[in-house]
Every structure is written in C-alpha cells, then in structure tokens.
The first five atom37 places (N, CA, C, CB, O) and aatype in JSON, in Angstrom:
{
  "aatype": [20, 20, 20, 20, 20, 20, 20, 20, 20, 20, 20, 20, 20, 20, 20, 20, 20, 20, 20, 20, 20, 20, 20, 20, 20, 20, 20, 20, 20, 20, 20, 20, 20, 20, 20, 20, 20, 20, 20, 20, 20, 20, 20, 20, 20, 20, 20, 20, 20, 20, 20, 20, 20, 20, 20, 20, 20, 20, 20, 20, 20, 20, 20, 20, 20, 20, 20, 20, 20, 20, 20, 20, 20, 20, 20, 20, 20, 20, 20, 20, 20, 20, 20, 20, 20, 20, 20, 20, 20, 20, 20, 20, 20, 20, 20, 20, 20, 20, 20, 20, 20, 20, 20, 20, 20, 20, 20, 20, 20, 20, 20, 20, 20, 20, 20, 20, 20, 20, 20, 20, 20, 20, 20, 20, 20, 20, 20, 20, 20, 20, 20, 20, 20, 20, 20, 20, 20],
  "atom_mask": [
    [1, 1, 1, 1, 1],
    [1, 1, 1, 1, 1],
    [1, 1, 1, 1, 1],
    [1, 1, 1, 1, 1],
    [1, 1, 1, 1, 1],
    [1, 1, 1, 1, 1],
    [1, 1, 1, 1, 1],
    [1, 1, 1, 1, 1],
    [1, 1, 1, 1, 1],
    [1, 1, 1, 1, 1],
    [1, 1, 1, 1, 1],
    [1, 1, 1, 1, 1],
    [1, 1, 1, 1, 1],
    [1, 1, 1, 1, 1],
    [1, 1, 1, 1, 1],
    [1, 1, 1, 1, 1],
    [1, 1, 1, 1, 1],
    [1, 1, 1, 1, 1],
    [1, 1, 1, 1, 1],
    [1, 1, 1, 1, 1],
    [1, 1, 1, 1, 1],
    [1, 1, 1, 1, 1],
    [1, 1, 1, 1, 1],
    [1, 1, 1, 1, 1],
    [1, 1, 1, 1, 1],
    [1, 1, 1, 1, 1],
    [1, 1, 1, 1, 1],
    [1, 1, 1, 1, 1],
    [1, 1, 1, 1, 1],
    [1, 1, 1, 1, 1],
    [1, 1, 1, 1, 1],
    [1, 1, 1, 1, 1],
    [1, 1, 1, 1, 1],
    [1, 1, 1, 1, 1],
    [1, 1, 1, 1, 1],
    [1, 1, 1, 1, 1],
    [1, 1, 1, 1, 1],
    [1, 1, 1, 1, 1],
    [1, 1, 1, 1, 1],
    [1, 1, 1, 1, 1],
    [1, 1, 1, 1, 1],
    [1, 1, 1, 1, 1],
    [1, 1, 1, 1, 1],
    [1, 1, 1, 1, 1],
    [1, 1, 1, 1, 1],
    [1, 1, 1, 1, 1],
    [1, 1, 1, 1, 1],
    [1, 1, 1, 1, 1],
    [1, 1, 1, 1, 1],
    [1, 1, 1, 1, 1],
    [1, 1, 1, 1, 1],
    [1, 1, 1, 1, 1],
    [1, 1, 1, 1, 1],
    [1, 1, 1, 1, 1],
    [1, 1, 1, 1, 1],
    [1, 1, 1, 1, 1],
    [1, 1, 1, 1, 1],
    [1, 1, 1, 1, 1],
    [1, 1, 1, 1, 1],
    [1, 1, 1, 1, 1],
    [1, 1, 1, 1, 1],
    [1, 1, 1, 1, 1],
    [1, 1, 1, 1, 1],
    [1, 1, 1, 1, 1],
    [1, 1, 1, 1, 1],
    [1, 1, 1, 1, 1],
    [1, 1, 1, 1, 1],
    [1, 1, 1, 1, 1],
    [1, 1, 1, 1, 1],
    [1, 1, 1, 1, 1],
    [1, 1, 1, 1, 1],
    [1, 1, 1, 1, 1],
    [1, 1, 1, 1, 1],
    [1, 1, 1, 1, 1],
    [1, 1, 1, 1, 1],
    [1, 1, 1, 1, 1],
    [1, 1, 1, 1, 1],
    [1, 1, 1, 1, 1],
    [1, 1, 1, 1, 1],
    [1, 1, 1, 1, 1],
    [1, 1, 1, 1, 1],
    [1, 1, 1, 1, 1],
    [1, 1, 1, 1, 1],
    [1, 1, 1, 1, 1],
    [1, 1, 1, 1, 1],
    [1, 1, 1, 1, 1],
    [1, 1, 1, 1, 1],
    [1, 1, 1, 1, 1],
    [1, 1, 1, 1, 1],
    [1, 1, 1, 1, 1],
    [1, 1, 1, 1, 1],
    [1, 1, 1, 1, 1],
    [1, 1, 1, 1, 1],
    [1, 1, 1, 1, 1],
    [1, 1, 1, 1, 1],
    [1, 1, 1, 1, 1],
    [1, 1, 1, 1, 1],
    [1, 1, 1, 1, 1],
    [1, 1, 1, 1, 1],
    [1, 1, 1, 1, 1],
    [1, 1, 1, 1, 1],
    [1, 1, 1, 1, 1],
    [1, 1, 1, 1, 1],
    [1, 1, 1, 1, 1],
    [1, 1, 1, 1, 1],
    [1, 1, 1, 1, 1],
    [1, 1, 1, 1, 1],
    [1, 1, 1, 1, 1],
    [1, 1, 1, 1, 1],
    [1, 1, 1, 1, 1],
    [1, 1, 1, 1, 1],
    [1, 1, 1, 1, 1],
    [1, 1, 1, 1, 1],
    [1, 1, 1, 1, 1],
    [1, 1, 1, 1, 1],
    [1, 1, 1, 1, 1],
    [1, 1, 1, 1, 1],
    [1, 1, 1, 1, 1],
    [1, 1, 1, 1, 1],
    [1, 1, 1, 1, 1],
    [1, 1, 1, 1, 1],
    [1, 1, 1, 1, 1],
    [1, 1, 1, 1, 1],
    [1, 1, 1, 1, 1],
    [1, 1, 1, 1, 1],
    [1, 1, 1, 1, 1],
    [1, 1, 1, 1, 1],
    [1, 1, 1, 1, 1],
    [1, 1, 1, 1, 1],
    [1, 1, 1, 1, 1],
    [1, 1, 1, 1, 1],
    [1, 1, 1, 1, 1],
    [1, 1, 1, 1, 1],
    [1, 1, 1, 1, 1],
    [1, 1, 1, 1, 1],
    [1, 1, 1, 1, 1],
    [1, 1, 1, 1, 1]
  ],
  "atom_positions": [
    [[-13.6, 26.9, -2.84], [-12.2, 26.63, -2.71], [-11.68, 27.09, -1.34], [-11.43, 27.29, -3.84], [-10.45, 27.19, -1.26]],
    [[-12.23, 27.33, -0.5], [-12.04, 28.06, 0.46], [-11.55, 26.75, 1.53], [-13.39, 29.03, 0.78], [-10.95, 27.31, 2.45]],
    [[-11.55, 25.61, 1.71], [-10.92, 24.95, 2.33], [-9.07, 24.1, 1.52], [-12.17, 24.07, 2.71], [-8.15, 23.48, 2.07]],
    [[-9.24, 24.42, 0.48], [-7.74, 24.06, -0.22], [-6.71, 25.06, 0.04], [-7.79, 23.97, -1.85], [-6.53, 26.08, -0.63]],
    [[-6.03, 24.71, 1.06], [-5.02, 25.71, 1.74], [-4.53, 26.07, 0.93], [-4.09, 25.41, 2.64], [-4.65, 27.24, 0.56]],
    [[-3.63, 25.0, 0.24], [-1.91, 24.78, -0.88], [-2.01, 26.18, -1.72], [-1.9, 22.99, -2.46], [-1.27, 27.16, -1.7]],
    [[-3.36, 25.85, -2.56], [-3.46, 26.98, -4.13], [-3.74, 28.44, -3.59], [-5.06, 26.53, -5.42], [-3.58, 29.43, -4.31]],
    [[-4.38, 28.55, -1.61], [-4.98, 29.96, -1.52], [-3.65, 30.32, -0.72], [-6.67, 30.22, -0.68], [-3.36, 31.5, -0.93]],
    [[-2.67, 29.6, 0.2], [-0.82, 30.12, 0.04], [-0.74, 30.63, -0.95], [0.44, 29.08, -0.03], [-0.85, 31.84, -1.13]],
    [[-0.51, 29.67, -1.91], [0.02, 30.28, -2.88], [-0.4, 31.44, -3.97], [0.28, 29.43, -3.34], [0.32, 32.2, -4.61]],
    [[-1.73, 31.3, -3.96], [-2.42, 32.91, -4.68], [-1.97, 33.93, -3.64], [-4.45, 33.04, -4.83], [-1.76, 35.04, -4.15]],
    [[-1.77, 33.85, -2.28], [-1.49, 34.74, -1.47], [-0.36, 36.02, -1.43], [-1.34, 34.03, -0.65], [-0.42, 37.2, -1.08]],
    [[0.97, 34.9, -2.13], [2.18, 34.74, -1.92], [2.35, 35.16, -3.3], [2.71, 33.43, -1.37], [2.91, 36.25, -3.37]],
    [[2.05, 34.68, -4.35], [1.7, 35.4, -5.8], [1.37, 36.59, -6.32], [0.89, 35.0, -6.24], [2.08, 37.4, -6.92]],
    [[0.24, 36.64, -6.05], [-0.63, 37.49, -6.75], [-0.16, 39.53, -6.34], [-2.39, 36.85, -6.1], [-0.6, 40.43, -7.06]],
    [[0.58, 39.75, -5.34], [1.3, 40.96, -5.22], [2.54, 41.06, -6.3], [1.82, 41.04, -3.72], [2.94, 41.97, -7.02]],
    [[2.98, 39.62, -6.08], [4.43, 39.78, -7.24], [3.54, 39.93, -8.82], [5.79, 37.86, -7.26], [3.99, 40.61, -9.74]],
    [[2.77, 39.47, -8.87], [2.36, 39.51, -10.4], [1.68, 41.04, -11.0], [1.15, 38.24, -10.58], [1.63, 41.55, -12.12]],
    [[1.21, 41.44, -9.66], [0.34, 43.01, -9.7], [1.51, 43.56, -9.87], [-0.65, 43.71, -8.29], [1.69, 43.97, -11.01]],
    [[2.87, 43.79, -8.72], [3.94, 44.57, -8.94], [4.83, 44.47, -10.36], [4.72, 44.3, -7.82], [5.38, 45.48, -10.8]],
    [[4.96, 43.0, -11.15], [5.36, 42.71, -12.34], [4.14, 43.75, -13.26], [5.36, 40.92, -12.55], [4.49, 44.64, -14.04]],
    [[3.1, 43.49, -13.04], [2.33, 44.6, -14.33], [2.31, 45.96, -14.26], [0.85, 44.46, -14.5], [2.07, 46.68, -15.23]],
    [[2.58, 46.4, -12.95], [2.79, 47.75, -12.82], [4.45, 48.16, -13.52], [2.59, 48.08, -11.1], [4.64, 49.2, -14.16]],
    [[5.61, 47.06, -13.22], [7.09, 47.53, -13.79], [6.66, 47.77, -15.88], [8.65, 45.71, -13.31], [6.84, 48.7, -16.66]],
    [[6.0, 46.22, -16.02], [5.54, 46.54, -17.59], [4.92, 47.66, -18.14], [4.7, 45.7, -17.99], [5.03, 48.07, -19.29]],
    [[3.95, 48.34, -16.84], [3.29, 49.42, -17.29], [4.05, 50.88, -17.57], [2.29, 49.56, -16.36], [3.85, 51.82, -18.34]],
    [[4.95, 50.58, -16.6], [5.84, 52.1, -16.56], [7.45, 51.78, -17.19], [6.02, 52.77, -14.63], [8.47, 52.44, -16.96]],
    [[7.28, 50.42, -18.15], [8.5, 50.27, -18.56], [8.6, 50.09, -19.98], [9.05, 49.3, -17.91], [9.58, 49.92, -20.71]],
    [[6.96, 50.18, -20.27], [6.8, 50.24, -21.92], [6.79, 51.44, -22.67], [5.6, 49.7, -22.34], [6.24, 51.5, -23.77]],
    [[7.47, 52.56, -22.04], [8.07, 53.09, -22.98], [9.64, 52.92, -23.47], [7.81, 54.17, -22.7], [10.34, 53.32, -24.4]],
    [[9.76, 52.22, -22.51], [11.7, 51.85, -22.76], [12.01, 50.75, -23.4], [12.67, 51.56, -21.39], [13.13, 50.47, -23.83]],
    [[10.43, 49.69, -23.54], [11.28, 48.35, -23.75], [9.79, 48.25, -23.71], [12.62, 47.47, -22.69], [8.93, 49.04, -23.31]],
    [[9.74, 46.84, -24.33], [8.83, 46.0, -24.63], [7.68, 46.39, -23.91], [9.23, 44.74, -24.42], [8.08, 46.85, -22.84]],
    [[6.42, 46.42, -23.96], [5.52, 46.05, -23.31], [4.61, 47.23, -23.1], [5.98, 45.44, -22.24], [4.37, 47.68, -24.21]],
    [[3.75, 48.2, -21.8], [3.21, 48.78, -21.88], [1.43, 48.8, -21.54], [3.74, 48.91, -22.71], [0.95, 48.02, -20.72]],
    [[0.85, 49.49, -22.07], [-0.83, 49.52, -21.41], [-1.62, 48.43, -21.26], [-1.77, 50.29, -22.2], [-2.17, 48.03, -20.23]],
    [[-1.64, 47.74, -22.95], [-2.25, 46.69, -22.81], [-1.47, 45.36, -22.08], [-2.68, 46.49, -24.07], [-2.2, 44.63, -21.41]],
    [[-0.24, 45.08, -22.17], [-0.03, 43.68, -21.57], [-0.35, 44.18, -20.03], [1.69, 42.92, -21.87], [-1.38, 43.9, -19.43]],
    [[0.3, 44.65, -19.72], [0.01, 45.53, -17.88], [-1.41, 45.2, -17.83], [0.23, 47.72, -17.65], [-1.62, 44.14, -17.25]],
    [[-2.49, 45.84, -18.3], [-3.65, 45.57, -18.42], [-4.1, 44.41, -17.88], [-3.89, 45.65, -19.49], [-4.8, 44.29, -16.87]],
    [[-3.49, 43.19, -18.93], [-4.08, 41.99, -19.05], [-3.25, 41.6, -17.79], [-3.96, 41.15, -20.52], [-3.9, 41.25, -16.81]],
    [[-1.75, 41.63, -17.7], [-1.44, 40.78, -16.42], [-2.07, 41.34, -14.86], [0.27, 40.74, -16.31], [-2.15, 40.66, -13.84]],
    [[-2.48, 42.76, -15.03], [-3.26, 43.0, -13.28], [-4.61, 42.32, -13.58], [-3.64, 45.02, -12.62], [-5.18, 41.67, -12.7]],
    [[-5.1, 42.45, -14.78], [-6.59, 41.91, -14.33], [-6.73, 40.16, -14.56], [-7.89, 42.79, -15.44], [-7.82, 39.6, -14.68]],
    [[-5.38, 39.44, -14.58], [-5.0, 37.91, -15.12], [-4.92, 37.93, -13.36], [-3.27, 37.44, -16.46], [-5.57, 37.01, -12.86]],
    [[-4.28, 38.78, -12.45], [-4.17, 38.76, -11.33], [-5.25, 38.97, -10.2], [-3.39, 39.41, -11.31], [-4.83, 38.91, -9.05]],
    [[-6.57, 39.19, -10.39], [-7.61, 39.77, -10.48], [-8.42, 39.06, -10.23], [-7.81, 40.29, -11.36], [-9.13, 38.94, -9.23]],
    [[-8.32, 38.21, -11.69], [-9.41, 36.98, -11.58], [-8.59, 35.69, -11.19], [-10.29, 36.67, -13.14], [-9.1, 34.64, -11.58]],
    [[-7.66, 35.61, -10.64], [-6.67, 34.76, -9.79], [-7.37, 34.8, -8.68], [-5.17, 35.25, -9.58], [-7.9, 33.9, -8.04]],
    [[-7.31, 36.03, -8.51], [-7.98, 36.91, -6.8], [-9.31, 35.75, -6.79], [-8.8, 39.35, -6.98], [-9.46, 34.87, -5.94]],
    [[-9.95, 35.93, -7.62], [-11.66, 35.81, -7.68], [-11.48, 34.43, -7.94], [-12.71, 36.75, -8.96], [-12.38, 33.99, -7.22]],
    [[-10.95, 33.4, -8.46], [-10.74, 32.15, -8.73], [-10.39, 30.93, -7.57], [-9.78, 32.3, -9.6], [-10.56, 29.71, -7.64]],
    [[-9.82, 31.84, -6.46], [-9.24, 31.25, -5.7], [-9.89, 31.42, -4.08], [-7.93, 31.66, -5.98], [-9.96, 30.62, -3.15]],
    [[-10.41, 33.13, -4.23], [-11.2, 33.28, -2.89], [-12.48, 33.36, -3.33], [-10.86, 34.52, -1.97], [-13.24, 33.38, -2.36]],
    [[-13.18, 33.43, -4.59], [-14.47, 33.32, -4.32], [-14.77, 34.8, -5.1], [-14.85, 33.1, -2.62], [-13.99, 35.71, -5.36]],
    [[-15.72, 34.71, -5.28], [-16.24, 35.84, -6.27], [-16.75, 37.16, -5.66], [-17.42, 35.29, -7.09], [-16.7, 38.29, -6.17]],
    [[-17.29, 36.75, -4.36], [-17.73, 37.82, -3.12], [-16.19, 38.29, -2.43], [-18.91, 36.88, -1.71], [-16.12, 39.33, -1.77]],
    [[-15.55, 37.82, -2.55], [-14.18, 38.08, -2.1], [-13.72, 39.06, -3.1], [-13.24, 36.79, -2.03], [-13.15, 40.01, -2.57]],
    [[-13.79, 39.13, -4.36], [-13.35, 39.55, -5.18], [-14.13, 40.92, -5.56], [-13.24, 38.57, -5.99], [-13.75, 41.97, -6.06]],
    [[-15.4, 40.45, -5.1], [-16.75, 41.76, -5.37], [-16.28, 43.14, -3.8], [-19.2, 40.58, -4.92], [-16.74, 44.28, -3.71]],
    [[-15.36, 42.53, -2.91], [-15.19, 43.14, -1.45], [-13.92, 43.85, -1.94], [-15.0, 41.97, 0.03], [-13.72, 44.9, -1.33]],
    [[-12.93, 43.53, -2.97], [-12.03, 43.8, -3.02], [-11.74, 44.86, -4.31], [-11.51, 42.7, -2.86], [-10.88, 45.74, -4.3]],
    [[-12.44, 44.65, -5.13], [-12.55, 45.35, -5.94], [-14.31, 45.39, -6.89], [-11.3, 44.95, -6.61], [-14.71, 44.78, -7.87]],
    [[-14.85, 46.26, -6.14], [-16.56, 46.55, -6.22], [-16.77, 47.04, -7.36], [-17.25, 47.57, -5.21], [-16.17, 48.05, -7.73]],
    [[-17.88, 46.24, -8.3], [-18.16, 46.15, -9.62], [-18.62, 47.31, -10.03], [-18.97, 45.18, -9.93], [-18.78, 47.37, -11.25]],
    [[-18.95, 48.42, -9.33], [-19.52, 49.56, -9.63], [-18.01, 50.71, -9.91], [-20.69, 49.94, -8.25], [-18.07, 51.76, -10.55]],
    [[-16.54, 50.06, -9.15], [-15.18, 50.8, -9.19], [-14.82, 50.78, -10.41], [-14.07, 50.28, -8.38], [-14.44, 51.7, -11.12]],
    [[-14.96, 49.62, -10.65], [-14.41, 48.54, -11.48], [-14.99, 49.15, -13.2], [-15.16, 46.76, -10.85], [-14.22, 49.34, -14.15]],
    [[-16.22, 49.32, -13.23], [-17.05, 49.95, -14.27], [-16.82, 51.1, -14.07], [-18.43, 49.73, -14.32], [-16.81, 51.52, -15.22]],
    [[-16.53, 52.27, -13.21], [-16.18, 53.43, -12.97], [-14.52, 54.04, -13.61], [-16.37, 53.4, -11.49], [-14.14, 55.18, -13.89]],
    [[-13.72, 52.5, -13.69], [-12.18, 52.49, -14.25], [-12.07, 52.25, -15.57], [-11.3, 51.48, -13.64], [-10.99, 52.3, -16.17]],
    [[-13.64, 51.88, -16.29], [-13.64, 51.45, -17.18], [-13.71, 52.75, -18.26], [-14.54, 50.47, -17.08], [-13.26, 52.76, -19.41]],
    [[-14.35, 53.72, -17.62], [-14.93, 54.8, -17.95], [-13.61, 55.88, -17.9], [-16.21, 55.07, -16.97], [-13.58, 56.63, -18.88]],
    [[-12.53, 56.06, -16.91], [-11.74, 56.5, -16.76], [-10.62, 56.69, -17.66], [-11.65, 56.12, -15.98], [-10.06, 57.67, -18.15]],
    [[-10.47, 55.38, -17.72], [-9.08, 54.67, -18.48], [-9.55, 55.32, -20.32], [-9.1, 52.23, -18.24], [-8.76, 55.54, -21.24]],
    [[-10.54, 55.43, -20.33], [-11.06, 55.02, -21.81], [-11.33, 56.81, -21.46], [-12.68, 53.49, -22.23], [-10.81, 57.38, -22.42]],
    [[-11.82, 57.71, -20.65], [-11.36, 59.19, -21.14], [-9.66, 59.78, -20.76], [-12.51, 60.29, -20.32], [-9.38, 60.98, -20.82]],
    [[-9.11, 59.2, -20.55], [-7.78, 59.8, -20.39], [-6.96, 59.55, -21.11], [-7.23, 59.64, -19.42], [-5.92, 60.2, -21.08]],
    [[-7.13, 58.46, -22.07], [-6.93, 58.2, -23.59], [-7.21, 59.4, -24.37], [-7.82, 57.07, -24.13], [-6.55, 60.33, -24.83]],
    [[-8.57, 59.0, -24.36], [-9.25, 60.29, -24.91], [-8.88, 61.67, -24.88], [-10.31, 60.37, -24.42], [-8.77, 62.34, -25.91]],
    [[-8.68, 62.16, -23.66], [-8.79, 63.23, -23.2], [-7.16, 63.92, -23.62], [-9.29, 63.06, -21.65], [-6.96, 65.12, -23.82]],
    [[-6.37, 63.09, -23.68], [-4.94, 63.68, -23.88], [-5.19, 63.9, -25.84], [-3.34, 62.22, -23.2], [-4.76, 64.87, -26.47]],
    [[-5.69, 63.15, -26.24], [-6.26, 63.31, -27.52], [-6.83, 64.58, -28.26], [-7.17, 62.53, -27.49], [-6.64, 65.19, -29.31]],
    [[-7.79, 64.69, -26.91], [-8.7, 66.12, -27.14], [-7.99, 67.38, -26.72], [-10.12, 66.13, -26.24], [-8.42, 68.51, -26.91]],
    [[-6.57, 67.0, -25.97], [-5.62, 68.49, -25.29], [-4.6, 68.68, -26.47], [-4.53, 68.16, -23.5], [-4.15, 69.75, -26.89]],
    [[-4.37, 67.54, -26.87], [-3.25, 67.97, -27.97], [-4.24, 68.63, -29.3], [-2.18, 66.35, -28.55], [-3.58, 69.47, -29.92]],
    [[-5.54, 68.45, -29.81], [-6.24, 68.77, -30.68], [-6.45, 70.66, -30.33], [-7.56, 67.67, -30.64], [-6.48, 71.59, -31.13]],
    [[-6.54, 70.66, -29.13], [-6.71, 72.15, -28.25], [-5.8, 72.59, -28.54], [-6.84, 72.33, -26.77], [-5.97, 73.25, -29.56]],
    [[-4.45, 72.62, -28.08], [-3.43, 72.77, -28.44], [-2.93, 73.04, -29.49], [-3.1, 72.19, -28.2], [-1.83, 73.6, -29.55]],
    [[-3.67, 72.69, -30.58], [-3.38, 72.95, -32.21], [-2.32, 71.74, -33.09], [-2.5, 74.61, -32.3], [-1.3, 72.0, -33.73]],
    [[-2.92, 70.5, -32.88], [-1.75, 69.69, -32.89], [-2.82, 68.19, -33.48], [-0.77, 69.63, -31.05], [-4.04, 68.28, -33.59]],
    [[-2.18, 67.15, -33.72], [-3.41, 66.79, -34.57], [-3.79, 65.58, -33.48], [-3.08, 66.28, -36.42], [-3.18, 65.56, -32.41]],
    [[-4.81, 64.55, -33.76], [-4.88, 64.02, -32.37], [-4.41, 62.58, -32.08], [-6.26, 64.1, -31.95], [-4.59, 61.47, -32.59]],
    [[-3.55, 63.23, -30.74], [-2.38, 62.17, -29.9], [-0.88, 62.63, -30.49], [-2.67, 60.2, -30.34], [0.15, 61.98, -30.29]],
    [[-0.96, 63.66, -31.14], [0.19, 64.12, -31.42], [0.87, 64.77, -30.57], [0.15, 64.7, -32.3], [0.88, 66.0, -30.67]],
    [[1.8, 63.97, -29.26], [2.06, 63.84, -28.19], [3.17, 65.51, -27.99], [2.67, 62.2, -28.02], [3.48, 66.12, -26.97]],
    [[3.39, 65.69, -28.95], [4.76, 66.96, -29.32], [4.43, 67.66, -28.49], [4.96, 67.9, -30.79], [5.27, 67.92, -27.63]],
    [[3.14, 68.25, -28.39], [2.62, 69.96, -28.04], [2.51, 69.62, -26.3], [0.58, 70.61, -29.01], [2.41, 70.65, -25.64]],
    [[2.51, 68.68, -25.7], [1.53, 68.53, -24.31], [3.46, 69.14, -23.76], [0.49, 66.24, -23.63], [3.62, 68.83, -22.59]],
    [[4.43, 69.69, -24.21], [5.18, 70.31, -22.88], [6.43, 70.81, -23.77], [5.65, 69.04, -21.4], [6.51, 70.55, -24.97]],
    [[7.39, 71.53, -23.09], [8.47, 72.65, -24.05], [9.15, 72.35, -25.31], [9.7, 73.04, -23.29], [9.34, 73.02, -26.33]],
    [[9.5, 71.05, -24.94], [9.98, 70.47, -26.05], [9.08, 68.96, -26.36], [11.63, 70.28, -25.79], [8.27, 68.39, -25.62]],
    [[9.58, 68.57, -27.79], [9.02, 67.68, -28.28], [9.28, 66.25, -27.95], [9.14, 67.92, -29.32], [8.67, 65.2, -28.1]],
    [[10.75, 66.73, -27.3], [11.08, 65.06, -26.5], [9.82, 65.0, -25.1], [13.29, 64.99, -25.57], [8.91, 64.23, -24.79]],
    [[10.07, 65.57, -24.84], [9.07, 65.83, -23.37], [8.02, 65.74, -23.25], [8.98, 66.85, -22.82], [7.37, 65.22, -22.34]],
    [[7.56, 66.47, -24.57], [5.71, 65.73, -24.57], [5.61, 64.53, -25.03], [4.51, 66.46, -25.57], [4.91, 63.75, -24.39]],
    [[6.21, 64.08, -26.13], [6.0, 62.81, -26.56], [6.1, 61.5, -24.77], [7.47, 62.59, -28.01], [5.25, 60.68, -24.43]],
    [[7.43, 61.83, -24.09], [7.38, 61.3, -22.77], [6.08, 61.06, -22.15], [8.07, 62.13, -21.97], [5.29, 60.11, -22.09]],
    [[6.13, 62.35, -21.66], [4.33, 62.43, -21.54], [3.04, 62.24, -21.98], [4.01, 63.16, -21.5], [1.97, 62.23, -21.37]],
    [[3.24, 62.11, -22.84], [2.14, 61.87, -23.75], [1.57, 60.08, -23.75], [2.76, 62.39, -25.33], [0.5, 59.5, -23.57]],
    [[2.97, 59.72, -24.06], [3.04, 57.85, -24.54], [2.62, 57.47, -22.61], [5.52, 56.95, -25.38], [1.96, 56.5, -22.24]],
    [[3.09, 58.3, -21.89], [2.73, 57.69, -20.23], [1.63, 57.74, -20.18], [3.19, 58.37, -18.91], [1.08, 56.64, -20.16]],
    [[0.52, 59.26, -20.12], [-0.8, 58.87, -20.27], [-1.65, 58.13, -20.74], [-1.13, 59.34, -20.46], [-2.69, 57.7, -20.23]],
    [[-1.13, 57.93, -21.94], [-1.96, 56.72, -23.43], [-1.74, 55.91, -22.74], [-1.36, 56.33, -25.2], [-2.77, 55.37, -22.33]],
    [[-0.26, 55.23, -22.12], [-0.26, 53.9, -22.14], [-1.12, 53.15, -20.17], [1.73, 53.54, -22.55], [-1.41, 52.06, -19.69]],
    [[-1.17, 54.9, -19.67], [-1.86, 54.65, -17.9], [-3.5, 54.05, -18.82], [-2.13, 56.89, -16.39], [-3.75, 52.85, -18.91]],
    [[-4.3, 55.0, -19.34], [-5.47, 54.84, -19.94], [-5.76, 53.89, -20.29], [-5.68, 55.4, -20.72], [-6.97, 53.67, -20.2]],
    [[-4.59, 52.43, -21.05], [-5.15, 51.82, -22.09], [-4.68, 50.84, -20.96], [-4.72, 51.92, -23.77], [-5.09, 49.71, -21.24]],
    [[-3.93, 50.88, -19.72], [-3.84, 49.91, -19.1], [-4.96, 49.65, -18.06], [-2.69, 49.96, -18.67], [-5.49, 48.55, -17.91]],
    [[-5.26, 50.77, -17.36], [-6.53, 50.82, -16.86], [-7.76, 50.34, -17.05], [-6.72, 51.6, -16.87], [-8.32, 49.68, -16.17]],
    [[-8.33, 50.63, -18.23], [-9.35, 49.85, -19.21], [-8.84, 48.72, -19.46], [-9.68, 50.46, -20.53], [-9.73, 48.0, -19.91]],
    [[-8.06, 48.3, -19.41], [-8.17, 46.74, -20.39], [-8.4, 45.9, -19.19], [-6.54, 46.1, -21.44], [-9.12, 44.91, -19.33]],
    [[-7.86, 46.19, -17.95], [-7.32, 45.81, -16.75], [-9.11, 45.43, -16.55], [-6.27, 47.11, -15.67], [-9.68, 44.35, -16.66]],
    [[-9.59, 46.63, -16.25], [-11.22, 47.04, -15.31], [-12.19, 45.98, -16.85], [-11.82, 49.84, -15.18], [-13.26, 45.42, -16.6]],
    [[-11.82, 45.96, -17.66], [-12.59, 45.29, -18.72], [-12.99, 43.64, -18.89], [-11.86, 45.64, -19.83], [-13.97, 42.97, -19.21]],
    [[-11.45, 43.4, -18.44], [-11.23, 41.66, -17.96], [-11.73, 41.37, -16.79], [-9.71, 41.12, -17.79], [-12.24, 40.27, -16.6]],
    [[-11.63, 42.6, -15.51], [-12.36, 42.21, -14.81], [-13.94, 42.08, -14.44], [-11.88, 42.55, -14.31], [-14.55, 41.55, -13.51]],
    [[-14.33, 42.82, -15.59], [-16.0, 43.16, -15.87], [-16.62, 41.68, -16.52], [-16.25, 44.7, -17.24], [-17.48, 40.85, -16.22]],
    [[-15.34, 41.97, -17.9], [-15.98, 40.31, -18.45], [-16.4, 39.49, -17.34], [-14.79, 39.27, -19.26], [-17.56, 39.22, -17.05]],
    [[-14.83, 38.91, -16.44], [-15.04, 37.97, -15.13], [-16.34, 38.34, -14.22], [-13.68, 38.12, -14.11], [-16.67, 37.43, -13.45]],
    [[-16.76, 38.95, -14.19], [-17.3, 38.95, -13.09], [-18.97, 38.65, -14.17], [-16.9, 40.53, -11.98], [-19.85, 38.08, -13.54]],
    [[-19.25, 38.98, -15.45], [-20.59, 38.71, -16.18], [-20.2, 37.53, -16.2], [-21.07, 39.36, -17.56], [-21.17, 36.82, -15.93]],
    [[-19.42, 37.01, -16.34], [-19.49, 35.1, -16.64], [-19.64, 34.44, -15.05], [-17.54, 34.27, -17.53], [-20.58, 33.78, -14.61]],
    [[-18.66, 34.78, -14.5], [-18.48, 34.16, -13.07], [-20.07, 34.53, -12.27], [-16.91, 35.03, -12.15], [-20.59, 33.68, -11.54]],
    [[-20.67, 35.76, -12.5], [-21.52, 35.73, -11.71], [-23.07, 35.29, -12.53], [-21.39, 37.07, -11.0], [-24.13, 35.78, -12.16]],
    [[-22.99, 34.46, -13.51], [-23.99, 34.02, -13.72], [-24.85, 32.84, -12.95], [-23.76, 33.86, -14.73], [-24.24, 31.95, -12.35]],
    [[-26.4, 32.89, -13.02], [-26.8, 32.08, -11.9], [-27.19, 30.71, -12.95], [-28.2, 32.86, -10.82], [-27.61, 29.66, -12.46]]
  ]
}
C-alpha cells in the first residue's frame, strides 16, 4: 500500500486522534462510560490501522514484537499485582478500600490501576494476535 497516497494521509492525520480518543476513554472510565478494555481495543484498532496501511515492518519498527509481548506481561501483573497489595494489606482481593487513607481514595486508585492493566493487555494482545496472522508466510 505504500504507493496509495489518499488512505496513508489519511491514516496519518487519524490515527493520533484515535490513540488520543483511547487514552481520554482510558482515564475517563471511571467517571463515565468506558475504561480498560474499550481503550484497549481502540489503541490497538489504531495499531493495526498503523500496520494495515504502512506495512507490517513499519509496524514491527514502531512498535517491536518483543515490547509488545513484554506489555502483555505487564498489563496482566499490575492487575494482578494491585490484587496481591490489597490481599497484603489485609483486605480481600481487589478490594480497592485499603490501597490509601480513606476508602474513597483507594477505591480511586485502585479502579485507575485495574483499569491502566486491563487496558494495556488487551491493547499489546490485539496487537500480538495482528501481527501472528499478518505475519504468516
């Protein structure tokens, strides 16, 4: 695709507004609709836009399959891991109360980490799928 100007403008011109739209969902699903997983799906819907439009080596330069599997791993312990602090804590697990002074405050905190974790992974997951299908010979 690398000679079709029109669609690689326009992925150009796109694909920041759609990353910056999943990042507002990501940090706006605790107030309102939305949150880890849709965020998730719309950066890595943006992702394989990336890879659809410039090419799969473009996409391997931009975000390297070894990061990518490295976020996969991340996202999926910091889930975890806020899980295993509130259990430390004496609290049962993801029972967001204990992670700060008051109970409004951890729960705050709490639902932000869960929902960074579960956006991360879903995100690095779609882009893993893409890249086992896309890079088959």
């Amino acid at each position: 695709m690398k000679h079709h100007t029109i669609p690689r403008v326009i992925a150009k011109l796109t694909i920041p507004g759609i990353i910056l739209f999943g990042l507002y969902v990501q940090f706006h699903g605790d107030y309102g609709p939305g949150g880890g997983f849709q965020a998730g799906v719309i950066i890595g819907a943006a992702m394989i836009l990336y890879g659809l439009i410039f090419g799969l080596d473009d996409l391997r330069n931009v975000a390297p399959q070894k990061i990518v599997t490295l976020l996969v791993a991340i996202g999926f312990l910091l889930y975890a891991g806020v899980g295993v602090v509130t259990q430390i804590l004496g609290a049962n697990f993801l029972e967001y109360g204990v992670l700060a002074h008051s109970q409004k405050d951890g729960q705050h905190i709490g639902i932000i980490l869960v929902e960074i974790g579960v956006g991360i992974t879903v995100a690095a997951v779609m882009i893993t799928i893409f890249y086992m299908f896309a890079g088959r010979k």
